[in-house]
PyMOL Python script that loads the backbone (N, CA, C, O; Angstrom):
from pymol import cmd

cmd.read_pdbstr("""\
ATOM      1  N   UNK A   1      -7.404  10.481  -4.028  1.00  0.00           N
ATOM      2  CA  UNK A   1      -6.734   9.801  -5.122  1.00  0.00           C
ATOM      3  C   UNK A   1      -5.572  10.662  -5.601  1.00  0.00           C
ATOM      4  O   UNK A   1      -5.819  11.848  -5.816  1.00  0.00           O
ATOM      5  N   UNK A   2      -4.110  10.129  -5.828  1.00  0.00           N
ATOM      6  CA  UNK A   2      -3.223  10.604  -6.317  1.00  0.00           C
ATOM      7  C   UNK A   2      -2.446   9.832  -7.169  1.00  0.00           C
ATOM      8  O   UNK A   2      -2.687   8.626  -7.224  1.00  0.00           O
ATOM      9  N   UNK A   3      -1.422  10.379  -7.947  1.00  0.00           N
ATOM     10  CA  UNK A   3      -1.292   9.476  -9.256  1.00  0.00           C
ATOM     11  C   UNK A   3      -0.146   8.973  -8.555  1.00  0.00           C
ATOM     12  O   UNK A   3       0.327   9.729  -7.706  1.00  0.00           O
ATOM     13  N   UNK A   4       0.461   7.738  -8.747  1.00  0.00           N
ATOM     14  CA  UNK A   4       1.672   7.251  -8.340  1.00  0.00           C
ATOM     15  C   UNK A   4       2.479   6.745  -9.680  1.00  0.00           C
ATOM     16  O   UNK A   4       1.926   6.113 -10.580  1.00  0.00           O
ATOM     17  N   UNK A   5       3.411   6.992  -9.682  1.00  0.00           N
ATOM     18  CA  UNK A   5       4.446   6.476 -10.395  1.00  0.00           C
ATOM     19  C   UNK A   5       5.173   5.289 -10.831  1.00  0.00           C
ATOM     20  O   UNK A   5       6.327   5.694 -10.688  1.00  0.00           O
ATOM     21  N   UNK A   6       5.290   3.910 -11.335  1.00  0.00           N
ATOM     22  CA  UNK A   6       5.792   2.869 -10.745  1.00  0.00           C
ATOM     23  C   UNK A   6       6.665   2.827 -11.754  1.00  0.00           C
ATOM     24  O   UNK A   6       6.836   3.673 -12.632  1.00  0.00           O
ATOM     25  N   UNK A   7       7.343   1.559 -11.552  1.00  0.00           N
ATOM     26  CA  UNK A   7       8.996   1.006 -12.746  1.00  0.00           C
ATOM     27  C   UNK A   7       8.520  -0.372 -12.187  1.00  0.00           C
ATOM     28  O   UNK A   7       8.178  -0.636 -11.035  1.00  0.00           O
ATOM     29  N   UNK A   8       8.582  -1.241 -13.357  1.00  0.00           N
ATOM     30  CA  UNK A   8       8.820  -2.764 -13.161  1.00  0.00           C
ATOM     31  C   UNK A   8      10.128  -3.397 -13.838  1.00  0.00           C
ATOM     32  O   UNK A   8      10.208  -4.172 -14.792  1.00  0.00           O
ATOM     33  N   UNK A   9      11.147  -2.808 -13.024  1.00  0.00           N
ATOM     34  CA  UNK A   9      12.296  -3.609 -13.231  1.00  0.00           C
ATOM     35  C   UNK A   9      12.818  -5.039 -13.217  1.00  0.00           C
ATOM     36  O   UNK A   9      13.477  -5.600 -14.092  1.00  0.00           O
ATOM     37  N   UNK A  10      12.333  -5.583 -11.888  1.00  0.00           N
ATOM     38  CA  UNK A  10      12.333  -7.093 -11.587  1.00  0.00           C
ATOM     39  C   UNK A  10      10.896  -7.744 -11.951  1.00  0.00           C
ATOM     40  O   UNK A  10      10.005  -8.193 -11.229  1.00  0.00           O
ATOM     41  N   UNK A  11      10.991  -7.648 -13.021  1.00  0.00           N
ATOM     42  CA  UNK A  11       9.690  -8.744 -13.649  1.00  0.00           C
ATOM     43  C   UNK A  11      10.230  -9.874 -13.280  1.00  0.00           C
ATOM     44  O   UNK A  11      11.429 -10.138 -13.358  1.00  0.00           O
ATOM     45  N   UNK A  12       9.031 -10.859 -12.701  1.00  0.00           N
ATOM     46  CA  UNK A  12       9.074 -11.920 -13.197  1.00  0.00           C
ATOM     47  C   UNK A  12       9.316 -12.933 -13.848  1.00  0.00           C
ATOM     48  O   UNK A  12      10.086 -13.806 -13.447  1.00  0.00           O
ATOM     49  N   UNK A  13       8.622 -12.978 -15.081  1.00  0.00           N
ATOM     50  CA  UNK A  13       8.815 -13.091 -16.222  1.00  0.00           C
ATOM     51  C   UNK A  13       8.693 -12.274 -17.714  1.00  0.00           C
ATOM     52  O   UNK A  13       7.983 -11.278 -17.848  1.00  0.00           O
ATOM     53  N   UNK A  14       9.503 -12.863 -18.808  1.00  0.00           N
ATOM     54  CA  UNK A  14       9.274 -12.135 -19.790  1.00  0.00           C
ATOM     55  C   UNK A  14       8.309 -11.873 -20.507  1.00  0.00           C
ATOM     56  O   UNK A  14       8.340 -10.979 -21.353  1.00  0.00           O
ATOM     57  N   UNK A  15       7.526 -12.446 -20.329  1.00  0.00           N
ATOM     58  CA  UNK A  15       5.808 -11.388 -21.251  1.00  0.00           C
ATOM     59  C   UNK A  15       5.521 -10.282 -20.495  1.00  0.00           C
ATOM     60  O   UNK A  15       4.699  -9.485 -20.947  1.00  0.00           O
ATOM     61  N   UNK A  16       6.220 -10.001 -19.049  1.00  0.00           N
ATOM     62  CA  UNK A  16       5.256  -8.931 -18.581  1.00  0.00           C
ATOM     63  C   UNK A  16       6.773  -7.816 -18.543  1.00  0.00           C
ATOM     64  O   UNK A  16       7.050  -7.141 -17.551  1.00  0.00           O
ATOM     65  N   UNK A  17       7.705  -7.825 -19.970  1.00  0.00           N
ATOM     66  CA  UNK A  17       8.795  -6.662 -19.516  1.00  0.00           C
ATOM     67  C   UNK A  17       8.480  -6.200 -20.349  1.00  0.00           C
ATOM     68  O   UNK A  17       9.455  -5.595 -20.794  1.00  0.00           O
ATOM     69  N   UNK A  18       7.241  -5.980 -21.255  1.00  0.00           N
ATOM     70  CA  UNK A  18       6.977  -5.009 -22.448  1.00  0.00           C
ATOM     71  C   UNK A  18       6.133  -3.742 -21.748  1.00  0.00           C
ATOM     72  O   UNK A  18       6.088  -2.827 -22.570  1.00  0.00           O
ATOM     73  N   UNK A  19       5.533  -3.427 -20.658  1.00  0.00           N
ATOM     74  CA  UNK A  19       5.809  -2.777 -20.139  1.00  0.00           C
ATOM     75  C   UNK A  19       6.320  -2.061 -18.182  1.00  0.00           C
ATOM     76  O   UNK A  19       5.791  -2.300 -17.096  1.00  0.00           O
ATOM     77  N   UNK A  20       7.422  -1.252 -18.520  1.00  0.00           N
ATOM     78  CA  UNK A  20       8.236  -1.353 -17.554  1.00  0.00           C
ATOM     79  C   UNK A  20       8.004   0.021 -16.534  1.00  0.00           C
ATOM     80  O   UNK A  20       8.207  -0.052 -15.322  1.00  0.00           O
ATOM     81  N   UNK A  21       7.737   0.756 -16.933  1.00  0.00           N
ATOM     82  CA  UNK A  21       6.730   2.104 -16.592  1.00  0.00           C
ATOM     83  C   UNK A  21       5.838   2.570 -16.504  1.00  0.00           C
ATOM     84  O   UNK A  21       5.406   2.560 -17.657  1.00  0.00           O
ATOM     85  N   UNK A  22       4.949   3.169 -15.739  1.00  0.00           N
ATOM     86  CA  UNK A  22       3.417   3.607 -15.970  1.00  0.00           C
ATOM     87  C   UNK A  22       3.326   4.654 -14.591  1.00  0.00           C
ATOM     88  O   UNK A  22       4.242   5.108 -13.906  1.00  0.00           O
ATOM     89  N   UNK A  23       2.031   4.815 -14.495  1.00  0.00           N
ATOM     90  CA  UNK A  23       1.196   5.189 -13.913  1.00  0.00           C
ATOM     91  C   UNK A  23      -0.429   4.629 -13.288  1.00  0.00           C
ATOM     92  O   UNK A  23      -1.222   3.873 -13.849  1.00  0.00           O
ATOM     93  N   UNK A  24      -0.528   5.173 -12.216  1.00  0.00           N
ATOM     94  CA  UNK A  24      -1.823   4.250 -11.368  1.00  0.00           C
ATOM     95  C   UNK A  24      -2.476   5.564 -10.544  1.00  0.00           C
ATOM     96  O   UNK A  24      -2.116   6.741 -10.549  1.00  0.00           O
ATOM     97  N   UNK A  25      -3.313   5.057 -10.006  1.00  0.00           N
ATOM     98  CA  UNK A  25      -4.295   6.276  -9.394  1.00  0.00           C
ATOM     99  C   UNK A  25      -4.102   5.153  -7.547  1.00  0.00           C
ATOM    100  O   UNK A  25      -4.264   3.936  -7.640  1.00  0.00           O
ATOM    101  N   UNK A  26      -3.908   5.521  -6.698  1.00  0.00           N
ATOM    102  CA  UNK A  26      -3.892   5.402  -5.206  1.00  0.00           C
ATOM    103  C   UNK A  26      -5.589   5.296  -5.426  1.00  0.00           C
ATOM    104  O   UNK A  26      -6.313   5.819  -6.273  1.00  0.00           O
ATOM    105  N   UNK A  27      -5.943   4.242  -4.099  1.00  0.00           N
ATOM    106  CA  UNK A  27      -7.359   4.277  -3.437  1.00  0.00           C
ATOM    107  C   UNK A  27      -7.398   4.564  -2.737  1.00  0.00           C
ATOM    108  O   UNK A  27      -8.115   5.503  -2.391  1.00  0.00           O
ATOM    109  N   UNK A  28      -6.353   3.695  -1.787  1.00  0.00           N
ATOM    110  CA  UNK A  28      -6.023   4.258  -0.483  1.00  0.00           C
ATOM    111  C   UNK A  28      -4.505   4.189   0.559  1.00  0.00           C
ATOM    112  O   UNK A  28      -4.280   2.982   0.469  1.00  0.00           O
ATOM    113  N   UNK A  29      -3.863   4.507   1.071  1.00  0.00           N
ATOM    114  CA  UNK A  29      -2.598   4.431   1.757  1.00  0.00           C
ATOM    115  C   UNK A  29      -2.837   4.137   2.927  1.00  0.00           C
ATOM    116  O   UNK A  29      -3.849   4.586   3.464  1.00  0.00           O
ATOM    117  N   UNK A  30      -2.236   3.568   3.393  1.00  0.00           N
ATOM    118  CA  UNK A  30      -1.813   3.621   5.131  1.00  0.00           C
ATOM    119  C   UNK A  30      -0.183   3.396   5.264  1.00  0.00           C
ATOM    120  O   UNK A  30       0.577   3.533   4.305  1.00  0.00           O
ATOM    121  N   UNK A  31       0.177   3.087   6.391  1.00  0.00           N
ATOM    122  CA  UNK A  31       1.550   3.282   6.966  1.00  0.00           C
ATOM    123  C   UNK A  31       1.767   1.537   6.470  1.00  0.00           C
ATOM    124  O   UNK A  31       2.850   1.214   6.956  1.00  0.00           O
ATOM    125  N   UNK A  32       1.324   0.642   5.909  1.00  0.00           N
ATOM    126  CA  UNK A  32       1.873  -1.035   5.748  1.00  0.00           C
ATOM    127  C   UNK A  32       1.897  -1.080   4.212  1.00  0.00           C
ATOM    128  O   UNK A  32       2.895  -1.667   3.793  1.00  0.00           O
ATOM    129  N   UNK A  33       0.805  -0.473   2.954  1.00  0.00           N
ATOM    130  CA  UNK A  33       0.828  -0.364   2.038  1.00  0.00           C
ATOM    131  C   UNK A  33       0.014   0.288   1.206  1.00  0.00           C
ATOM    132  O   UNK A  33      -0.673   1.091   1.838  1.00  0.00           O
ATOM    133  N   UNK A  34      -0.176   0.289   0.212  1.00  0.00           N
ATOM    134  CA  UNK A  34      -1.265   0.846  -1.049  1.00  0.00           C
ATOM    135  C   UNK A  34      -2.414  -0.126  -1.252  1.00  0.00           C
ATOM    136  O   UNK A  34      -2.349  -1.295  -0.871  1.00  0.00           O
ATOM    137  N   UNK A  35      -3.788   0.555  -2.050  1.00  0.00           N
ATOM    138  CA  UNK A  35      -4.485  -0.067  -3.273  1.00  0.00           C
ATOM    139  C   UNK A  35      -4.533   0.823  -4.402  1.00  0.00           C
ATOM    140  O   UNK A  35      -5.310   1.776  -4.454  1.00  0.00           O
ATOM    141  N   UNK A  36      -3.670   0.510  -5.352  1.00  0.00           N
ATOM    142  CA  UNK A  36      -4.092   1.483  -6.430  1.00  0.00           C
ATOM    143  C   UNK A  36      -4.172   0.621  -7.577  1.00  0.00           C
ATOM    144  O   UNK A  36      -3.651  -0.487  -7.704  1.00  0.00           O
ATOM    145  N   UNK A  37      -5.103   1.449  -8.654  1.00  0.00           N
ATOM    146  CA  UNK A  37      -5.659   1.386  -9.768  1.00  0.00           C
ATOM    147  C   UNK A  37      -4.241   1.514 -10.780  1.00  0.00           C
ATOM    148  O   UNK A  37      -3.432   2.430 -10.927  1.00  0.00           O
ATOM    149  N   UNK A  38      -4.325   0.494 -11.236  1.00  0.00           N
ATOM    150  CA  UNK A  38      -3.169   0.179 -12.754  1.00  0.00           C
ATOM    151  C   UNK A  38      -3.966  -0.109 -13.767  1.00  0.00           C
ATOM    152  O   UNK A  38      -5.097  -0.574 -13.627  1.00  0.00           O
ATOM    153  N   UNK A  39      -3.359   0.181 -14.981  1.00  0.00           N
ATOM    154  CA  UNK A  39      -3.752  -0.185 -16.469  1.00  0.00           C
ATOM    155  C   UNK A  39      -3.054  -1.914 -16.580  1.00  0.00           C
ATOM    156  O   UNK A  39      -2.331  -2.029 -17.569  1.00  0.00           O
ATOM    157  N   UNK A  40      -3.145  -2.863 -15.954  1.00  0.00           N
ATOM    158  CA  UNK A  40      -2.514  -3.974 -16.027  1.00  0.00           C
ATOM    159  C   UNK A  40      -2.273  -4.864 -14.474  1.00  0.00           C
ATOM    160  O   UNK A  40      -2.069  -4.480 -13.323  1.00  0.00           O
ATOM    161  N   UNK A  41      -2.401  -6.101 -15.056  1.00  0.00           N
ATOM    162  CA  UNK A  41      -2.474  -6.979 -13.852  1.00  0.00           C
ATOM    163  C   UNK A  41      -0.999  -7.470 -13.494  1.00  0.00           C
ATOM    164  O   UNK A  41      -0.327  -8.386 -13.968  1.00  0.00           O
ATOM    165  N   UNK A  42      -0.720  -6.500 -12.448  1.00  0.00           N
ATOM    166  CA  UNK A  42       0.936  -7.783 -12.240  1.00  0.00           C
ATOM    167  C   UNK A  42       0.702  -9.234 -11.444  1.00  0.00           C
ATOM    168  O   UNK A  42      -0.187  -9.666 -10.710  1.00  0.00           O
ATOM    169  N   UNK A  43       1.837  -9.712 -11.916  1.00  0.00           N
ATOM    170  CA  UNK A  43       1.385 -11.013 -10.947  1.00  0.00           C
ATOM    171  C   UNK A  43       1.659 -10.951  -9.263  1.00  0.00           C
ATOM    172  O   UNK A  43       2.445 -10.085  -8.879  1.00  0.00           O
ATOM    173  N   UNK A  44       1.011 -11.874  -8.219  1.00  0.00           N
ATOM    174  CA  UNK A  44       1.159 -11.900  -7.135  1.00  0.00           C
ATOM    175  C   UNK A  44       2.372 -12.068  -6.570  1.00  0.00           C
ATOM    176  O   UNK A  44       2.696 -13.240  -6.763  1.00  0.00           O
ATOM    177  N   UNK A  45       3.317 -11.416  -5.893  1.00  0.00           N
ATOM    178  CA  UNK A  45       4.714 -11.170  -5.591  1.00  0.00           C
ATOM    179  C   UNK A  45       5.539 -11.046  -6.581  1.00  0.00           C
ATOM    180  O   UNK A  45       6.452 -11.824  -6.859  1.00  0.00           O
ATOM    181  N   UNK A  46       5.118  -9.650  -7.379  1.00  0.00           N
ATOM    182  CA  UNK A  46       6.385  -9.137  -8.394  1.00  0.00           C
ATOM    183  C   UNK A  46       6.109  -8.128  -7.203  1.00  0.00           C
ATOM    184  O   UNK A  46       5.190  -8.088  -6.385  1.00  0.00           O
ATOM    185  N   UNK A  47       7.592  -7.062  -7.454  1.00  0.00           N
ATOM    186  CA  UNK A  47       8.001  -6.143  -6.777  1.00  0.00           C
ATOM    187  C   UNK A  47       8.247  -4.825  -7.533  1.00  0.00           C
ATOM    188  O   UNK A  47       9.280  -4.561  -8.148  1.00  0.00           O
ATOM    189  N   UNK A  48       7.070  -3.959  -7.401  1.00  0.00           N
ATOM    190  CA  UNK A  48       7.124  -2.778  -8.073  1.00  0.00           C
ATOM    191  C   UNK A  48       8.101  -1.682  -7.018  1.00  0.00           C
ATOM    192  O   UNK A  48       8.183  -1.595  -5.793  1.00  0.00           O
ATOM    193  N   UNK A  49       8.638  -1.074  -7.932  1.00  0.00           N
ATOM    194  CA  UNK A  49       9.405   1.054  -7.177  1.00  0.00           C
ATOM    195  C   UNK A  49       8.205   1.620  -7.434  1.00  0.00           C
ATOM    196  O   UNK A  49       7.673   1.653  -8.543  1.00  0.00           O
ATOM    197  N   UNK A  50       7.826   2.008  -6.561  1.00  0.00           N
ATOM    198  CA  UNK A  50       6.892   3.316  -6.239  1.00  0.00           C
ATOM    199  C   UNK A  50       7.420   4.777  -6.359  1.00  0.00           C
ATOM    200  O   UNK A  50       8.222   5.049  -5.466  1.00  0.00           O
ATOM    201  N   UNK A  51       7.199   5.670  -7.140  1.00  0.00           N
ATOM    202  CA  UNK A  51       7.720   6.836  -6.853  1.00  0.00           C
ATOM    203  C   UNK A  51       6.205   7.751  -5.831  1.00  0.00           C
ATOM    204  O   UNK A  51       5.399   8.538  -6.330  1.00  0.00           O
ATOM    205  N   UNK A  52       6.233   7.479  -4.965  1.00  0.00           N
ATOM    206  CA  UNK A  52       4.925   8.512  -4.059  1.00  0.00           C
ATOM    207  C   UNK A  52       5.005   9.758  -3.833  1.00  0.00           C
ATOM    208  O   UNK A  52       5.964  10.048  -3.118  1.00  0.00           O
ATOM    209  N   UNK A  53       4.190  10.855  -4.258  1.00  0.00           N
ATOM    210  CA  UNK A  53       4.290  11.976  -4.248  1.00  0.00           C
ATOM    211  C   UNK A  53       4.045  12.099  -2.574  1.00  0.00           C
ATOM    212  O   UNK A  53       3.387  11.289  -1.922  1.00  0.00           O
ATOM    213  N   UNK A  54       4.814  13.458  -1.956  1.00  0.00           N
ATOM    214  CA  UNK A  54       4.749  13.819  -0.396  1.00  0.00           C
ATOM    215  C   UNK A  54       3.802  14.988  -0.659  1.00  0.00           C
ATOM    216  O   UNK A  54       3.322  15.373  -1.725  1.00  0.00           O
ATOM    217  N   UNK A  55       3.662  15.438   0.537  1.00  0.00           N
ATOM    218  CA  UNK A  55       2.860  16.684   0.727  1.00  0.00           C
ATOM    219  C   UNK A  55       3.944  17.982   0.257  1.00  0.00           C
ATOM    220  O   UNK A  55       3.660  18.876  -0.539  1.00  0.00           O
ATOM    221  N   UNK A  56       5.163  17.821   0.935  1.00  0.00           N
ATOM    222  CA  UNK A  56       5.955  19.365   0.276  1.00  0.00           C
ATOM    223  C   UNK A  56       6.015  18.851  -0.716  1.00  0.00           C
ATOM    224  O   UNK A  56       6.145  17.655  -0.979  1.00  0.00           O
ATOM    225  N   UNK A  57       5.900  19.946  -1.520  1.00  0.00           N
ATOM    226  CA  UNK A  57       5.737  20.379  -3.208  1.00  0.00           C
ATOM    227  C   UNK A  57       7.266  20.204  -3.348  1.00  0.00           C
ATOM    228  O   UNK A  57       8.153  20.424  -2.525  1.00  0.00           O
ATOM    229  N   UNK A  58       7.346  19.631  -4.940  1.00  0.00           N
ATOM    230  CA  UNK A  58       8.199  19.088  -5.379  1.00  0.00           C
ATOM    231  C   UNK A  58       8.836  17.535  -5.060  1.00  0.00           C
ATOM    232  O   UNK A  58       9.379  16.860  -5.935  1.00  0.00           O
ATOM    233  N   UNK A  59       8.645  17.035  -3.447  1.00  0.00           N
ATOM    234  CA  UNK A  59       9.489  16.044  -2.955  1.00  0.00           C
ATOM    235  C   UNK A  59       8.515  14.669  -3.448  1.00  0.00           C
ATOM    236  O   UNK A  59       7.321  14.551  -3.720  1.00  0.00           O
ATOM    237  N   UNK A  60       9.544  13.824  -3.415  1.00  0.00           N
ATOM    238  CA  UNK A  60       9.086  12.594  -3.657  1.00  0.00           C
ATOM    239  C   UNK A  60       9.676  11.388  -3.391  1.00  0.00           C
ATOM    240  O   UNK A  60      10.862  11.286  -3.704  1.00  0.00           O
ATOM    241  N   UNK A  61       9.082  10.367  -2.844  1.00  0.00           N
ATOM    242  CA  UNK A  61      10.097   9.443  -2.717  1.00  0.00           C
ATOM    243  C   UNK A  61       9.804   7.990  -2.830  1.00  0.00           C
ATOM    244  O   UNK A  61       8.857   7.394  -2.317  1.00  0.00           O
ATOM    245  N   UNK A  62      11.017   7.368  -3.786  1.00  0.00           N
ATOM    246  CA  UNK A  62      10.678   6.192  -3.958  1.00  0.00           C
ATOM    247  C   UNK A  62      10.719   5.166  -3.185  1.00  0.00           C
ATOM    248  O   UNK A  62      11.500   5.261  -2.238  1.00  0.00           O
ATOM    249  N   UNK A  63       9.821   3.722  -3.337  1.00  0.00           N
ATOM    250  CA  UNK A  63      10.407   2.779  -2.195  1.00  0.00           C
ATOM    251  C   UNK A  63       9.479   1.490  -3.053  1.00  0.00           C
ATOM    252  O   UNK A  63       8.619   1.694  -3.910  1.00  0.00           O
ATOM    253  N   UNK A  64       9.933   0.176  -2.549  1.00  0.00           N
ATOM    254  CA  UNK A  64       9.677  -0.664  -3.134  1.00  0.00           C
ATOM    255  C   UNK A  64       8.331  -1.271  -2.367  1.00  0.00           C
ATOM    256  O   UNK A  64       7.941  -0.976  -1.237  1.00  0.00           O
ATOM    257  N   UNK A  65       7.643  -2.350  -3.453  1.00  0.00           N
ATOM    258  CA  UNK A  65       6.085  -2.767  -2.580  1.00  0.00           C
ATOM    259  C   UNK A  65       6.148  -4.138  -3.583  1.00  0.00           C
ATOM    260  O   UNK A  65       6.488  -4.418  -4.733  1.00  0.00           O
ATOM    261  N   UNK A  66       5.678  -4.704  -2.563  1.00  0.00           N
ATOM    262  CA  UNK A  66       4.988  -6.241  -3.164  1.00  0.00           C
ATOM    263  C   UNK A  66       3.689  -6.347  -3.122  1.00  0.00           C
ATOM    264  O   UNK A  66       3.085  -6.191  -2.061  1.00  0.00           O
ATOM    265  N   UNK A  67       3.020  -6.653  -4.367  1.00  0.00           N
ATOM    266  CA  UNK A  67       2.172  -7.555  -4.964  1.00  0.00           C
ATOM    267  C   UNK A  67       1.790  -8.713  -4.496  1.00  0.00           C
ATOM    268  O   UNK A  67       2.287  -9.812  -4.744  1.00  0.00           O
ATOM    269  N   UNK A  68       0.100  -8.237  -3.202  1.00  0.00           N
ATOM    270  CA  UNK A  68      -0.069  -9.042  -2.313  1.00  0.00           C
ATOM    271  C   UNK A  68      -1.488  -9.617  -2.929  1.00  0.00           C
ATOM    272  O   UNK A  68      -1.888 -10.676  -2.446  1.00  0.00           O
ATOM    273  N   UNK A  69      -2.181  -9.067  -3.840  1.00  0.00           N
ATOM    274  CA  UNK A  69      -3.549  -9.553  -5.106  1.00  0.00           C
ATOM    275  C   UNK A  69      -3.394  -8.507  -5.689  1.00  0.00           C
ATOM    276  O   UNK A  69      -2.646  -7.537  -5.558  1.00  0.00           O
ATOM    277  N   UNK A  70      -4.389  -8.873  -6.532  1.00  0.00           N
ATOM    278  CA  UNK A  70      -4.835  -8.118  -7.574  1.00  0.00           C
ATOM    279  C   UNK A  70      -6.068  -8.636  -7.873  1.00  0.00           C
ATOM    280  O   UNK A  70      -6.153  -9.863  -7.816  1.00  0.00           O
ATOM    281  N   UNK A  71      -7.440  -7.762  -8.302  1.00  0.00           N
ATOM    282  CA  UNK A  71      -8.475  -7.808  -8.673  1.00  0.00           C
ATOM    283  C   UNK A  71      -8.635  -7.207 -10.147  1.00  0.00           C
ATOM    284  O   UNK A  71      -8.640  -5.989 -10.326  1.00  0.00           O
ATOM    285  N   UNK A  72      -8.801  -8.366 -11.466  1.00  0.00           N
ATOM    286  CA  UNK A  72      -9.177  -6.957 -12.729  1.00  0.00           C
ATOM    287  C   UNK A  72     -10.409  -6.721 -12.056  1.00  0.00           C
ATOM    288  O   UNK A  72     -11.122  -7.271 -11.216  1.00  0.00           O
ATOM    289  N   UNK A  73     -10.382  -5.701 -12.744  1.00  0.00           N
ATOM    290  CA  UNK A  73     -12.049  -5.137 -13.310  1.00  0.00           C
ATOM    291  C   UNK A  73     -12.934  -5.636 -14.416  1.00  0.00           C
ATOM    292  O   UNK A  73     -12.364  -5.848 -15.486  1.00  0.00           O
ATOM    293  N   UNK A  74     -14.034  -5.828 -14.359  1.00  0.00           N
ATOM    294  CA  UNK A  74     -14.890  -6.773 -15.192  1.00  0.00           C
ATOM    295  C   UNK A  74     -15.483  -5.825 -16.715  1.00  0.00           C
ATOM    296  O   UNK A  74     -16.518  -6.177 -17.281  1.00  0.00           O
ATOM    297  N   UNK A  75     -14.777  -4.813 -17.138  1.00  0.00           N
ATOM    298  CA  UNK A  75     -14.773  -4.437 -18.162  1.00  0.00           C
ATOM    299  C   UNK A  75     -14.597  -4.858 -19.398  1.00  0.00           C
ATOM    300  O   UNK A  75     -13.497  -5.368 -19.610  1.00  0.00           O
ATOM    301  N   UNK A  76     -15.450  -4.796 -20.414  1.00  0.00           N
ATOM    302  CA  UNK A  76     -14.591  -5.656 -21.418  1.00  0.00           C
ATOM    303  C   UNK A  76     -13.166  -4.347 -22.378  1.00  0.00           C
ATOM    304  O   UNK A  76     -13.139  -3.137 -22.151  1.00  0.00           O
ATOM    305  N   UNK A  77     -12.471  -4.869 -23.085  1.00  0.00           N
ATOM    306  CA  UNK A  77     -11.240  -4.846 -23.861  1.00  0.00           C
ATOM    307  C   UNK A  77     -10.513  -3.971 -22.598  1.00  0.00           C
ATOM    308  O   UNK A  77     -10.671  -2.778 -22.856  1.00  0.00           O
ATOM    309  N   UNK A  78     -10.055  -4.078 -21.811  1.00  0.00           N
ATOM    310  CA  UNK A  78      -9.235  -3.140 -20.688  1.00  0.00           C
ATOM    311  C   UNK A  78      -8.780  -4.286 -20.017  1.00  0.00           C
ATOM    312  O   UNK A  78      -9.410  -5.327 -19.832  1.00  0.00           O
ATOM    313  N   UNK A  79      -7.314  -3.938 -19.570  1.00  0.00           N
ATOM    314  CA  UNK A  79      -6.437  -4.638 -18.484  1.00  0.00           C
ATOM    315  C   UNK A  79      -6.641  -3.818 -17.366  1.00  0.00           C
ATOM    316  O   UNK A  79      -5.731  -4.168 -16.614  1.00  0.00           O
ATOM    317  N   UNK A  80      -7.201  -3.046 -16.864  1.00  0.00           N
ATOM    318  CA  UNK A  80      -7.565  -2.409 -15.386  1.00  0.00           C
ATOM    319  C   UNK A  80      -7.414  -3.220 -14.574  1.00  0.00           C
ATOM    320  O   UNK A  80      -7.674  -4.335 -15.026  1.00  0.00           O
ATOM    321  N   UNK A  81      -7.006  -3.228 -13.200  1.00  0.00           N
ATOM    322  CA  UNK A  81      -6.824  -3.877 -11.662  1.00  0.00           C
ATOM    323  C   UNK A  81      -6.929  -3.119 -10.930  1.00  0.00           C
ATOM    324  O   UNK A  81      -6.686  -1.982 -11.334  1.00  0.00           O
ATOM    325  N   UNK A  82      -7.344  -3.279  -9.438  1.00  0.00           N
ATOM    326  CA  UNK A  82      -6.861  -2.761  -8.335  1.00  0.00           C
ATOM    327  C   UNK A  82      -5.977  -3.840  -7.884  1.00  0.00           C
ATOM    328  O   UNK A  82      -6.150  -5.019  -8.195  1.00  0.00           O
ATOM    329  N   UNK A  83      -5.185  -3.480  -7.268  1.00  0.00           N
ATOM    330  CA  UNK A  83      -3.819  -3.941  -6.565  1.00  0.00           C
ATOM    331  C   UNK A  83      -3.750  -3.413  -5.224  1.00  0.00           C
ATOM    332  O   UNK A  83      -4.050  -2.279  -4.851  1.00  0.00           O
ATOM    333  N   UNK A  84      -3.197  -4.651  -4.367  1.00  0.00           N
ATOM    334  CA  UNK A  84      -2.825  -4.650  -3.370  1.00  0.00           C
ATOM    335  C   UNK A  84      -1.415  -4.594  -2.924  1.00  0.00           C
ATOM    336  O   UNK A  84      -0.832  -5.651  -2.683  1.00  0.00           O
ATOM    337  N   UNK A  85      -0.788  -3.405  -2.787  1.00  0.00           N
ATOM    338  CA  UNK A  85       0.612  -3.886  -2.763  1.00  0.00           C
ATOM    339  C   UNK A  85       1.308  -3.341  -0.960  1.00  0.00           C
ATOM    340  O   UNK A  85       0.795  -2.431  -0.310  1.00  0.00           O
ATOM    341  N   UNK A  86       2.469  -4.128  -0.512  1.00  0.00           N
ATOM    342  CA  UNK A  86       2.557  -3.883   0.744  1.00  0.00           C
ATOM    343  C   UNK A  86       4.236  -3.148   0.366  1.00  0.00           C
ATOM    344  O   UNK A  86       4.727  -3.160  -0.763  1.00  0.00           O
ATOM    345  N   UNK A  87       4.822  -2.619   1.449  1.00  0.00           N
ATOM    346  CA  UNK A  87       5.540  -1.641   1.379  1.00  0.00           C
ATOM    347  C   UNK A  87       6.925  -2.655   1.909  1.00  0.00           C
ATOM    348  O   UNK A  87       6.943  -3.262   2.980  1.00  0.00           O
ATOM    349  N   UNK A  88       7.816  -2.658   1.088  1.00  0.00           N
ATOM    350  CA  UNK A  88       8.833  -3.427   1.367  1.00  0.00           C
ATOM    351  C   UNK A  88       9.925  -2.112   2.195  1.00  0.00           C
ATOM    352  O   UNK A  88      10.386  -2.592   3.231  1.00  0.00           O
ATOM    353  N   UNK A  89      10.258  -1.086   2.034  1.00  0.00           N
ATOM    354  CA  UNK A  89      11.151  -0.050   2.495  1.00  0.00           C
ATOM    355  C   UNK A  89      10.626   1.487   3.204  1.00  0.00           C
ATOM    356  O   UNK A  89      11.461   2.315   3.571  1.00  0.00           O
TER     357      UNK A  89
END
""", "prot")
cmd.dss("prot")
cmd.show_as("cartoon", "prot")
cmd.util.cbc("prot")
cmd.orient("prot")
């Protein structure tokens, strides 16, 4: 698990531009896309920036992913999801 970075610039729509920044925890990676853990459900094909941390220290690099599901979590008062997102770049 590593923390990833995101920006939701191209919202959708406007109820979901109140927030535009965060943070998520990775489940898992491969070379096509992510599942990571967000505080919030985006909808199915919004397009998050990823900032992904690399292995050399310091580097990082951003790239864009689509919003292929999302699952909340059955918690009560929490917006938690895992997300499925695929790697557009």
């Amino acid at each position: 698990m590593r923390v990833v970075r995101y920006e939701r610039r191209a919202s959708p729509s406007p109820e979901t531009m109140d927030q535009q920044e965060g943070i998520g925890l990775t489940v898992n990676v491969s070379s096509g896309g992510l599942c990571v853990l967000l505080e919030f459900a985006p909808e199915v094909g919004e397009i998050l920036r990823l900032h992904m941390p690399m292995p050399v220290t310091e580097a990082h690099t951003p790239t864009l992913a689509d919003v292929r599901w999302v699952q909340r979590l059955p918690f009560d008062g929490n917006q938690l999801a895992v997300v499925g997102l695929k790697f557009l770049l």
